[in-house]
Steps between C-alpha positions, in 0.01 A plus 500: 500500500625884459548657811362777377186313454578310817542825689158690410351140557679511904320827575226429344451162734617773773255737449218215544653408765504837686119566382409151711653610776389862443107361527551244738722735736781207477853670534641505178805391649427134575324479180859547304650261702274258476477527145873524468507143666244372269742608183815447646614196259503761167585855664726404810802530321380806290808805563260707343242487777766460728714794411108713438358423872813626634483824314161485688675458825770759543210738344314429804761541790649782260188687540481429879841610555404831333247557844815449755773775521833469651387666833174285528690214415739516711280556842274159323861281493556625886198409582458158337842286593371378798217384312699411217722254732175335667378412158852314429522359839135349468431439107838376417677323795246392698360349148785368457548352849119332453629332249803340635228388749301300213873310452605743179864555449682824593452603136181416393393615806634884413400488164115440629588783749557697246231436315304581792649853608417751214161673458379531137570861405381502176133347675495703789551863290265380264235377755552857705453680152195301411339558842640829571642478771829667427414765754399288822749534704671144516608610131815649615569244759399183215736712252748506717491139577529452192779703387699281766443167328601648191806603655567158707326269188870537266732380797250223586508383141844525447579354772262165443578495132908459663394248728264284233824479296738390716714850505405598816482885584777664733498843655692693225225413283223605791674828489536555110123416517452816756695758336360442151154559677640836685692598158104472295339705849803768530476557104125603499521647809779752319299500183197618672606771694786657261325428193120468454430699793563772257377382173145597600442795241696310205197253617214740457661618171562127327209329664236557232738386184393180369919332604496637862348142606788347345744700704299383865447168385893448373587623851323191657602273244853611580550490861306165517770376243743604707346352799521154302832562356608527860330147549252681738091540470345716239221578697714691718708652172126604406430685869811690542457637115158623641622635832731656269267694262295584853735707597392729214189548639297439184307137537181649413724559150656180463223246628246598202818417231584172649137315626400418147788298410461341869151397484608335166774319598438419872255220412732327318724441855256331646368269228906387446512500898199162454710359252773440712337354754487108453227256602565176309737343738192533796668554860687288666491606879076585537539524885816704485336744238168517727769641775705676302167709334362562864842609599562719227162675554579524919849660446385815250255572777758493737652749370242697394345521841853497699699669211206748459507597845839570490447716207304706688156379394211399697381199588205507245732614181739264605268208497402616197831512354588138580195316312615735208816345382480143588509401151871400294596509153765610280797480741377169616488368113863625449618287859301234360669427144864483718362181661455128413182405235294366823601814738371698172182301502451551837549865473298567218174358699593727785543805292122443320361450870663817633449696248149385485439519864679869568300658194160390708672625868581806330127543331381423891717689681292775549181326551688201799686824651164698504325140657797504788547826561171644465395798262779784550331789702488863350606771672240789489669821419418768767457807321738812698313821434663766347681234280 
C-alpha cells in the first residue's frame, strides 16, 4: 500500500475513533491504545508512526514548558524532591523488593521495578487537558512529579540496559549520566534568561508571517534532539525548549502556532504506544501481576497524599492528586523492551491494566475525593463598605 494512502487511511480510522469516544464520553486515549493493540502485527514496526507520535509528544510537553518560567520553576523543583524521592523509594525499590519476595532474580526483579516507577506523562497531560484540570492546584505538584521521573527515568534505564548486558554500570558512568542532565538544564536556563527573555518584540513583529511557526517549532525539534543525542529523554529536551521561549513572555503568541500541528500528531503517540504493548505470550505470574497492579495503584497515592502534603497541599488536593497518576506508559514500554521475551509479556499486560485503570482514577478523582471529603465549602465574601 502507499503510505500516502495508508496515512489519510490512519486518521481517517482515528477520527472515527475519536467521534466514538466523543459520543460515548470514552477518553479518546484508551481508545488509541486499544486500537493500536488490535493492529499491532502491520503498524508496530512502522518509523513513520513512530517518528510522527513523537513529534506529537515533545509538542505537548513543549507547549507545557512554555507555562513554567525559570523563577516558577525553580520554587516547583524545591518543592517537589522530597516528593520526588518518596515516589523512587516506593514505586521503584520497594517494587522491586516485592518482587524478590515472589522468588525473581535481582534483575528481573529491577527491571519490573522499573516498569513500575514512572507515571505516564504523555496520559496524564493529556487526561488534565481533556478534563481541564490544568489549573487545580495538584497541577503544579503532579507536574512537578513528573518532571522528576523524567529526570531520574535516563539513569534508571541506562543503568538496567548495563546490567541486562552483562557490562555492569560503575560510578564514572553514574556521574557522566548527571552532568549531561545539568549541562541540557544549565544551557536553557542561560538561553532563557540572556536570550529569549529579550526577543519578545522581534516576536510580536514575526509572529503573524506564515514561517514564524517554523522557527518555534525547529526550536523544540532541536533541543529535544539534543536531549537524545545526549542519550537523555526528549520529553525533557521538549520542556526546557518551552521554559525557554517562556521566558519571553509571549505563550499566548506561540501556543496558537504550535496546537494545530499537536492535535495532529499527538494521536499518533498513543496509537504506536498499543502497538508495542504485547499480549500473545498471555502472563506468566497472574498472582504476582494481581499484587504488583494493587501495588502500583497504593504507591502513586502514597505519594500523592504524603508527597502532596509535603508540597504544601491539603489533604483533599492531595488525595486528589494521588488517584490522578496511577496509570504507566511510555517509560515503562522503553524498560520493558531491555528485558527477556516473558518479562516483556509480563509487562505489556501490566502496562494495558495501568494505563487502563489510572485513565478511570483520574476521570473519578474528583467525584471519590468529593464522596470522602465532602463537597468543598465556599467562603461567603463579606462585603467592607467603602470598598
Amino acid at each position: 500500500m502507499p503510505e500516502l494512502l495508508a496515512a489519510g487511511l490512519i486518521l481517517l480510522i482515528m477520527f472515527v475513533i475519536g467521534f466514538i469516544g466523543l459520543r460515548s464520553r470514552i477518553p479518546d486515549v484508551i481508545l488509541f491504545i486499544i486500537v493500536g493493540i488490535a493492529v499491532g502485527g502491520l503498524l508496530a514496526d512502522s518509523e513513520i508512526l513512530h517518528f510522527t507520535g513523537e513529534i506529537g509528544i515533545v509538542l505537548l510537553f513543549f507547549m507545557l514548558g512554555m507555562e513554567f518560567p525559570i523563577k516558577q520553576l525553580g520554587s516547583i523543583a524545591k518543592k517537589v524532591t522530597p516528593a520526588g524521592l518518596l515516589d523512587l523509594s516506593l514505586n521503584f525499590l520497594l517494587s522491586a523488593l516485592l518482587c524478590l519476595m515472589f522468588g525473581l532474580d535481582v534483575l528481573t526483579a529491577f527491571v519490573i521495578g522499573g516498569i513500575l516507577y514512572a507515571t505516564s506523562s504523555s496520559i496524564t497531560m493529556k487526561m488534565m487537558e481533556n478534563t481541564k484540570r490544568t489549573a487545580n492546584p495538584e497541577s503544579e505538584f503532579l507536574l512537578g512529579v513528573l518532571i522528576f521521573e523524567d529526570l531520574a527515568a535516563p539513569i534508571m534505564v541506562a543503568i538496567l540496559v548495563g546490567l541486562n548486558a552483562g557490562e555492569g554500570f560503575s560510578s564514572g558512568d553514574f556521574l557522566w549520566l548527571l552532568a549531561k542532565v545539568i549541562f541540557l538544564i544549565i544551557v536553557a536556563i542561560w538561553l532563557g534568561r540572556y536570550v529569549f527573555a529579550k526577543a519578545a518584540k522581534f516576536i510580536d513583529r514575526n509572529a503573524g508571517s506564515d514561517i514564524f511557526h517554523l522557527l518555534i517549532i525547529g526550536i523544540a525539534f532541536t533541543y529535544s534532539g539534543v536531549a537524545i543525542y545526549l542519550e537523555l529523554s526528549e520529553v525533557l529536551g521538549a520542556f526546557l525548549a518551552g521554559i525557554m521561549l517562556a521566558e519571553a513572555k509571549k505563550s499566548e503568541t506561540i501556543e496558537p502556532l504550535v496546537l494545530p500541528v499537536r492535535e495532529l500528531t499527538l494521536p499518533l503517540f498513543f496509537l504506536w504506544f498499543g502497538t508495542q504493548i504485547e499480549l500473545d505470550s498471555g502472563v506468566s505470574a497472574p498472582i504476582l501481576l494481581a499484587v504488583l497492579v494493587i501495588w502500583s495503584v497504593a504507591g502513586k497515592m502514597l505519594v500523592g497524599m504524603i508527597g502532596g502534603r509535603m508540597y504544601g497541599l491539603s489533604g483533599r488536593v492531595s488525595f486528589r492528586a494521588g488517584l490522578s497518576f496511577t496509570q504507566r506508559g511510555e517509560f515503562s514500554i522503553i524498560i520493558a523492551s531491555v528485558a527477556t521475551a516473558e518479562v516483556m509479556a509480563f509487562g505489556s499486560v501490566y502496562i494495558l491494566l495501568s494505563a487502563s485503570l489510572g485513565i478511570l482514577l483520574f476521570l473519578m478523582a474528583p467525584a471519590i475525593t468529593t464522596k470522602l471529603y465532602g463537597k468543598k465549602k465556599k467562603v461567603d465574601k463579606v462585603k467592607v463598605p467603602g470598598s
